[in-house]
N, C-alpha and C positions, 0 to 999 in steps of 0.2 A: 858486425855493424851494430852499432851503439843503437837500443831503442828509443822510440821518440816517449816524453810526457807530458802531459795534457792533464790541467788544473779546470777544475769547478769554481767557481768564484760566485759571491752574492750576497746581499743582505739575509738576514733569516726571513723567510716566505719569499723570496725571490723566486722560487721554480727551480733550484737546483734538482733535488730528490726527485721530482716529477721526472726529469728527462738522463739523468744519471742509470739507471736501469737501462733505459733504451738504449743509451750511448754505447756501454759495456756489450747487450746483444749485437746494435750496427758494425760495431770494429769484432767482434770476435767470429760477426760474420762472414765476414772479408778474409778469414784465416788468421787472424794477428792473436799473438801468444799476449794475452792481455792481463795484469795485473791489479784490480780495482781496489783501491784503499780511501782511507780518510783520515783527517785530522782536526782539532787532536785525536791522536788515537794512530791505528795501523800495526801496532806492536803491544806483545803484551804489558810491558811498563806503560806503551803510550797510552793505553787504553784508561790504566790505574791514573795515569795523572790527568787525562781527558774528565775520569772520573770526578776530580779534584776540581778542574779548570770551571765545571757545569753546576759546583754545587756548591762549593768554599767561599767566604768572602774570600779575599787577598788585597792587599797591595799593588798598585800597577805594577811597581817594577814584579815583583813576585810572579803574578799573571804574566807578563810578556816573557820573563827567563823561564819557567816552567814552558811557557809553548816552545820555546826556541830546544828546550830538554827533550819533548817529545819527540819536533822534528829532525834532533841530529840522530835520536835512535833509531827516527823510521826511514830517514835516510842508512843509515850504517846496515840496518836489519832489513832493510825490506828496497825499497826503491830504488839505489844505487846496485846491490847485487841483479835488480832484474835487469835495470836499461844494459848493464854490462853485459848482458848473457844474450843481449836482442829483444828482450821483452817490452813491451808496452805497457806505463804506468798511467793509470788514468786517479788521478785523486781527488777527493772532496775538499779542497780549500788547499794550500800551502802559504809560501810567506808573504802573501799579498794581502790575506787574512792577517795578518797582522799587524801591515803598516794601515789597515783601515780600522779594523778594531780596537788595538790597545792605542794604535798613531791616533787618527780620525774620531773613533770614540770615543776614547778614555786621554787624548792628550801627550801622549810618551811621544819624545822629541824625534823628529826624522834620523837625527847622527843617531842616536842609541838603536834604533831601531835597526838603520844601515850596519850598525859595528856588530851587534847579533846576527845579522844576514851572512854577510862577508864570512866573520868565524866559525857559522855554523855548514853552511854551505856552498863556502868559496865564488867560484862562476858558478854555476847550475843556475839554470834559470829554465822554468819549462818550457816547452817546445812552442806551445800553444795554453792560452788561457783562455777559456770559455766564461765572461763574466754576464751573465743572467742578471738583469736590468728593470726593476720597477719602483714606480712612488712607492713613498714609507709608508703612506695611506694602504693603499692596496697589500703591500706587505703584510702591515698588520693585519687586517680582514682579513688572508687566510690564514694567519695563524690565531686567530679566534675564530676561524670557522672548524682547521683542525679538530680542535676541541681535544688536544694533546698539553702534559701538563707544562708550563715554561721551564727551561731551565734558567739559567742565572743572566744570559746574556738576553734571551727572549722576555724577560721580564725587564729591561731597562724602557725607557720611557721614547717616545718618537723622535726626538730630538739628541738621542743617540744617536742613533738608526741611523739621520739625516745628515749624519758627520759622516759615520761610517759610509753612505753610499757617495757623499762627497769625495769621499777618500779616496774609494777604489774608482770614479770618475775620473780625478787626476791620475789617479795609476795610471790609467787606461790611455791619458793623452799624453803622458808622458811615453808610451811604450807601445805606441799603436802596431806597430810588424807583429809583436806578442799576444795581446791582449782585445781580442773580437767581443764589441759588447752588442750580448742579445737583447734586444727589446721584449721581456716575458712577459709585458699586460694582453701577448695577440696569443689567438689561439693554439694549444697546443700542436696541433697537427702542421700551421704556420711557420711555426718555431722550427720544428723539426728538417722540413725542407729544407731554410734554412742551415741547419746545423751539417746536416749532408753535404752542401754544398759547402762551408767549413775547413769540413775531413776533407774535404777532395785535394784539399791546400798541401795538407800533410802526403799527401802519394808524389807530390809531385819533385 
C-alpha cells in the first residue's frame, strides 16, 4: 500500500517549524514508518542548491528551475522510493511553495509554473497539505524576534510576503479536499488539537 504525504505550507514566521517536530513525534507515535524532509533541500544536491536558492541573487526564471532541480531529485531520491515501500513523507513546503513564491511573489506566470509541475511531478499531488496561516505583520515579528540571520527570501520586504500569502490562499480555495488552512495567530497548544483532529482524516 502506497504511503500517504503531507506537506507544510506557509509564509516564513508562519509556525511551521514550531509544530513540524511535534507532527513527526504525533505520527511516529501511532506506529507510521515516517520519513521527514524539506525543501529545497532533502538530498544531498538538493541541499547544494537550497544552498544557492538562500543566498544567490538569480533570475526568476533561474530561482523557479533550480527549485523545480531540487524537487525532481528529492522526488527520484528520497520521497517516491518511500511512499512506494509504504512510508510516510512528511515535508517542509513542496510545489505549492512555488506557485506562491516565485508565482505570488516574484510574478512567474501560472502556465510556466503549471508546465514545471506536470514535468516534474506528473499527478503526485500530496495527500494532505497543512498550510499555517497568519498576517505578514505577525509574521514578520517573529522573525525579528527570532533574532536568526535572514536569508535571501526572509529579507524581501512585506509586500512580498502579502502576495506570497495571497497566493497560497487561492491555492487553498482552489483545492480545498487537499489543502487545511491553520489559523497559527492562536495558541500553540490550540493549534495542535486541531491538527490531531486533521490526522484523523488520514486513518480513515
Amino acid at each position: 500500500m502506497r504511503g500517504k504525504f503531507i506537506t507544510l505550507e506557509g509564509i516564513d514566521g508562519a509556525g511551521k517549524s514550531t509544530h513540524h517536530g511535534w507532527l513527526v513525534d504525533a505520527l511516529r507515535q501511532r506506529g507510521i514508518t515516517l520519513v521527514a524532509t524539506r525543501e529545497p533541500g532533502g538530498t544531498p544536491l538538493g541541499e547544494k542548491l537550497r544552498g544557492l536558492l538562500l543566498t544567490e541573487s538569480m533570475h526568476l526564471e533561474t530561482e523557479a528551475l533550480l527549485m523545480f532541480a531540487a524537487r525532481r531529485e528529492h522526488l527520484d531520491k528520497l520521497i517516491l522510493p518511500a511512499l512506494e515501500r509504504g512510508d510516510w513523507v512528511l515535508s517542509d513546503r513542496f510545489s505549492d511553495a512555488s506557485f506562491a513564491y516565485q508565482g505570488g511573489g516574484r510574478g512567474l506566470s501560472r502556465e510556466k509554473l503549471e508546465t514545471m509541475e506536470a514535468w516534474v511531478q506528473g499527478d503526485l499531488r500530496p495527500d494532505l497539505t497543512l498550510l499555517f496561516d497568519v498576517p505578514t505583520e505577525v509574521a514578520r515579528a517573529r522573525l525579528a524576534a527570532a533574532g536568526n540571520s535572514p536569508d535571501r527570501f526572509e529579507r524581501e520586504q512585506q509586500e512580498f510576503f502579502e502576495r506570497v500569502r495571497l497566493a497560497y490562499l487561492d491555492r487553498a480555495q482552489r483545492e480545498p479536499r487537499r489543502i487545511v488552512r491553520i489559523d497559527a495567530t492562536r495558541p500553540v497548544a490550540e493549534i495542535r488539537v486541531e491538527l490531531e483532529k486533521v490526522l484523523e482524516m488520514l486513518w480513515r
